[in-house]
C-alpha positions as CSV (number, residue, x, y, z in Angstrom):
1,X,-13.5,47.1,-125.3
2,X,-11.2,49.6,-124.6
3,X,-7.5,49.0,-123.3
4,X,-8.6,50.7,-119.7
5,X,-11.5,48.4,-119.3
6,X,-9.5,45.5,-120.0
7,X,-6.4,46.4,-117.8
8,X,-9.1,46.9,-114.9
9,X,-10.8,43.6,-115.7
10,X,-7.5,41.9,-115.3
11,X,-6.8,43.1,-112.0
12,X,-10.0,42.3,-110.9
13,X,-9.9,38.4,-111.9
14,X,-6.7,39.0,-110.3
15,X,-8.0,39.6,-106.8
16,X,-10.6,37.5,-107.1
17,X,-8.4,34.5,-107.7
18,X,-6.2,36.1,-105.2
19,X,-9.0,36.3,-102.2
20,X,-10.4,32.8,-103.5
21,X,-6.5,31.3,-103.2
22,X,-6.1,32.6,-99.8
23,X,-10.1,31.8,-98.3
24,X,-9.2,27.9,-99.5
25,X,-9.2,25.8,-96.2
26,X,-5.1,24.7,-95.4
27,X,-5.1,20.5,-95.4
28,X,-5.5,18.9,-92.0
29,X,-2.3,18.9,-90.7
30,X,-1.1,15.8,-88.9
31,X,-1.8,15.5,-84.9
32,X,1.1,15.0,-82.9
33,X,0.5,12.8,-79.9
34,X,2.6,14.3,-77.1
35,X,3.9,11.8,-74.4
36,X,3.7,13.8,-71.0
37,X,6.6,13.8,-68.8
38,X,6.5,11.8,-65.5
39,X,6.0,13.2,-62.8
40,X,9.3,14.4,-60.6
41,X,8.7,12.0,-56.9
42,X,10.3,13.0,-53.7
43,X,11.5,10.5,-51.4
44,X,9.8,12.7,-48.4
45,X,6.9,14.4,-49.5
46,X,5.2,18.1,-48.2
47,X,2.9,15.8,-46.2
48,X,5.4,14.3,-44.8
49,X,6.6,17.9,-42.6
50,X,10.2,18.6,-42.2
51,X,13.3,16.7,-40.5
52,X,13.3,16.9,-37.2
53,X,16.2,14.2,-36.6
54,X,18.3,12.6,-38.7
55,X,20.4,9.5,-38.4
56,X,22.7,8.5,-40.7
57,X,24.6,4.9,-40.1
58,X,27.1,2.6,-42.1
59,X,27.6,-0.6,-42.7
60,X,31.1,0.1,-42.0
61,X,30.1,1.3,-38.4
62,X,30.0,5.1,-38.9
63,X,27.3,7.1,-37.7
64,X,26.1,10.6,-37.5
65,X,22.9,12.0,-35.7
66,X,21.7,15.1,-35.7
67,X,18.7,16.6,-34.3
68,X,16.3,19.7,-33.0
69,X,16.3,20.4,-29.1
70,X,13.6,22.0,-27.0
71,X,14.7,25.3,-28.4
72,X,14.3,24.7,-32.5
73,X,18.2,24.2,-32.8
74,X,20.1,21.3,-34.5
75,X,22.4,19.3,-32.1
76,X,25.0,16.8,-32.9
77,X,24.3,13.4,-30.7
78,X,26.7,11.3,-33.1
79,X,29.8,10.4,-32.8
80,X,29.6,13.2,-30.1
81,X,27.2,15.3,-28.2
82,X,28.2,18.8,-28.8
83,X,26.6,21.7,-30.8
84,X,25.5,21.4,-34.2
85,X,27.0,24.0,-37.2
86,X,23.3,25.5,-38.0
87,X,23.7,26.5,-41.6
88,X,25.7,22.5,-42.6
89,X,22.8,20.6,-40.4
90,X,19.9,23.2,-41.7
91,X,21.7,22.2,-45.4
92,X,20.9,18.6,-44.9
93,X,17.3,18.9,-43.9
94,X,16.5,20.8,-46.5
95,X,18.8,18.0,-49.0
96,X,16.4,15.5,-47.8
97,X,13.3,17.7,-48.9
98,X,14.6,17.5,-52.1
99,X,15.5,13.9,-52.5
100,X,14.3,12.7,-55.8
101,X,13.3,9.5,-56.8
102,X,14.7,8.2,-60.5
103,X,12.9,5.1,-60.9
104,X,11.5,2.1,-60.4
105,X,13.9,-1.1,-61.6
106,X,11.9,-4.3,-61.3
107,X,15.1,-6.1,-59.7
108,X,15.5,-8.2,-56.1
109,X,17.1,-6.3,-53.3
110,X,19.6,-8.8,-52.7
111,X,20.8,-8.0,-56.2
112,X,21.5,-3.8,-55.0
113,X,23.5,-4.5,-52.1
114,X,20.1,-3.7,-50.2
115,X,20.2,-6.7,-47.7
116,X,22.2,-5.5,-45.7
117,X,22.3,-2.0,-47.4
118,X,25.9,-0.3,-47.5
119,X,23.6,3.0,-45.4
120,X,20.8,3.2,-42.8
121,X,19.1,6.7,-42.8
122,X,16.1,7.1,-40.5
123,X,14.4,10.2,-40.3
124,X,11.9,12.1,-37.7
125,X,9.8,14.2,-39.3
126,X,7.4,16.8,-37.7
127,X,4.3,15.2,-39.0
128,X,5.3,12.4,-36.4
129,X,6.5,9.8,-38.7
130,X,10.0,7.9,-38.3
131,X,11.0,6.8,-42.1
132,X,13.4,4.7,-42.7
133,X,15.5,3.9,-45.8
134,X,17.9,1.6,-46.9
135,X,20.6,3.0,-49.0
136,X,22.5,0.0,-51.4
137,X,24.9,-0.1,-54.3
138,X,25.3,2.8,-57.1
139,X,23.8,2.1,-59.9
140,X,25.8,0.5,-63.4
141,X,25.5,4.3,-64.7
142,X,26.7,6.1,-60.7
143,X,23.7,8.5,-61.3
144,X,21.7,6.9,-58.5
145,X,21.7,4.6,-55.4
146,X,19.8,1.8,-55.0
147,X,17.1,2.2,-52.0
148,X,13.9,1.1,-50.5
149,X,11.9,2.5,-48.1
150,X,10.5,1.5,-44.7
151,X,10.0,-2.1,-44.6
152,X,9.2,-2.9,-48.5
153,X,11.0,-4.3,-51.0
154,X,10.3,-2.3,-53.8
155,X,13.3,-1.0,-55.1
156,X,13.7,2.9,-56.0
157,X,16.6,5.0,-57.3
158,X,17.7,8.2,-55.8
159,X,19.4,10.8,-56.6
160,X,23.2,10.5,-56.6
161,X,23.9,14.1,-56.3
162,X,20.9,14.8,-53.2
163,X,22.1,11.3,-51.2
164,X,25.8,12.3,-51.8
165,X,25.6,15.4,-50.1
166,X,24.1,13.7,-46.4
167,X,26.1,10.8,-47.0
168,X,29.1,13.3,-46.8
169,X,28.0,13.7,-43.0
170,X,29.6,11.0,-42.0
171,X,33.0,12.2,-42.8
172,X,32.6,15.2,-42.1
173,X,30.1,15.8,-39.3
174,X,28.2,19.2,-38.8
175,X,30.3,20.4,-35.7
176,X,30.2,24.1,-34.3
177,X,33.3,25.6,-35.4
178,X,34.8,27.5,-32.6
179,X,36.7,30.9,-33.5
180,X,40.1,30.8,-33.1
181,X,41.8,32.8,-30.6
């Protein structure tokens, strides 16, 4: 055989193992089982419609209520009747859109500071539903409040940051600032 016609054989046997290698099926590789995320819940839901009037009460005796008159604008009707700051009240209706709820502890209400709660917020919404919600203690990691809704006693966990922001309202109402002169 000559030297040429071996060289050539080589490379052939070459490829051949080559393609062969690279056709072989790859082992089964493991299956991963991926847990799926739970699903984010709102406190009020799309179905729900928007706020139409919110009220906002303490245990300690403050209150704040703010609602939409005849003409789509929000009103202030506690602690005084006057005119409503548009963009603060329009900034809370849209907070409780967004209200999220964390969880679902399996603990008694009496045990959250539930019965009576620390906060009463009741809620008119344009689908013609009044919800109410009890608002109790923080929870042991301040990342939530305790709460329950209407008349149950299931216990949920909101949002610190969403409830925080209308629970500001009643140290700081939404009044119409009037320009200086």
């Amino acid at each position: 055989m000559k030297r040429s016609t071996s060289i050539v054989l080589v490379i052939f046997l070459a490829l051949a193992g080559l393609t062969f290698y690279l056709n072989q099926k790859e082992p089964a590789t493991e299956e991963l089982e991926i847990t799926p995320a739970a699903p984010v819940e709102f406190l009020f839901t799309e179905s729900d419609g928007l706020p139409i009037s919110i009220d906002i009460k303490s245990e300690a005796g403050g209150r704040v209520t703010v609602m939409r008159n005849e003409a789509g604008a929000w009103v202030l009707k506690q602690p005084v009747e006057t005119e409503a700051n548009q963009g603060s009240a329009e900034a809370a209706a849209a907070q409780l859109t967004s209200l999220r709820i964390v969880s679902h502890p399996e603990v008694a209400p009496d045990v959250v500071g539930l019965n009576p709660p620390s906060y009463t917020l009741t809620v008119e919404l344009t689908a013609g539903t009044v919800k109410t919600v009890r608002i109790g203690d923080l929870t042991p990691t301040e990342s939530g409040y305790y709460a329950s809704a209407g008349n149950s006693e299931v216990v949920l966990i909101i949002s610190k940051t969403g409830l925080d922001a209308l629970l500001i309202l009643l140290e700081s109402p939404p009044f119409e600032s009037t320009p200086a002169p």
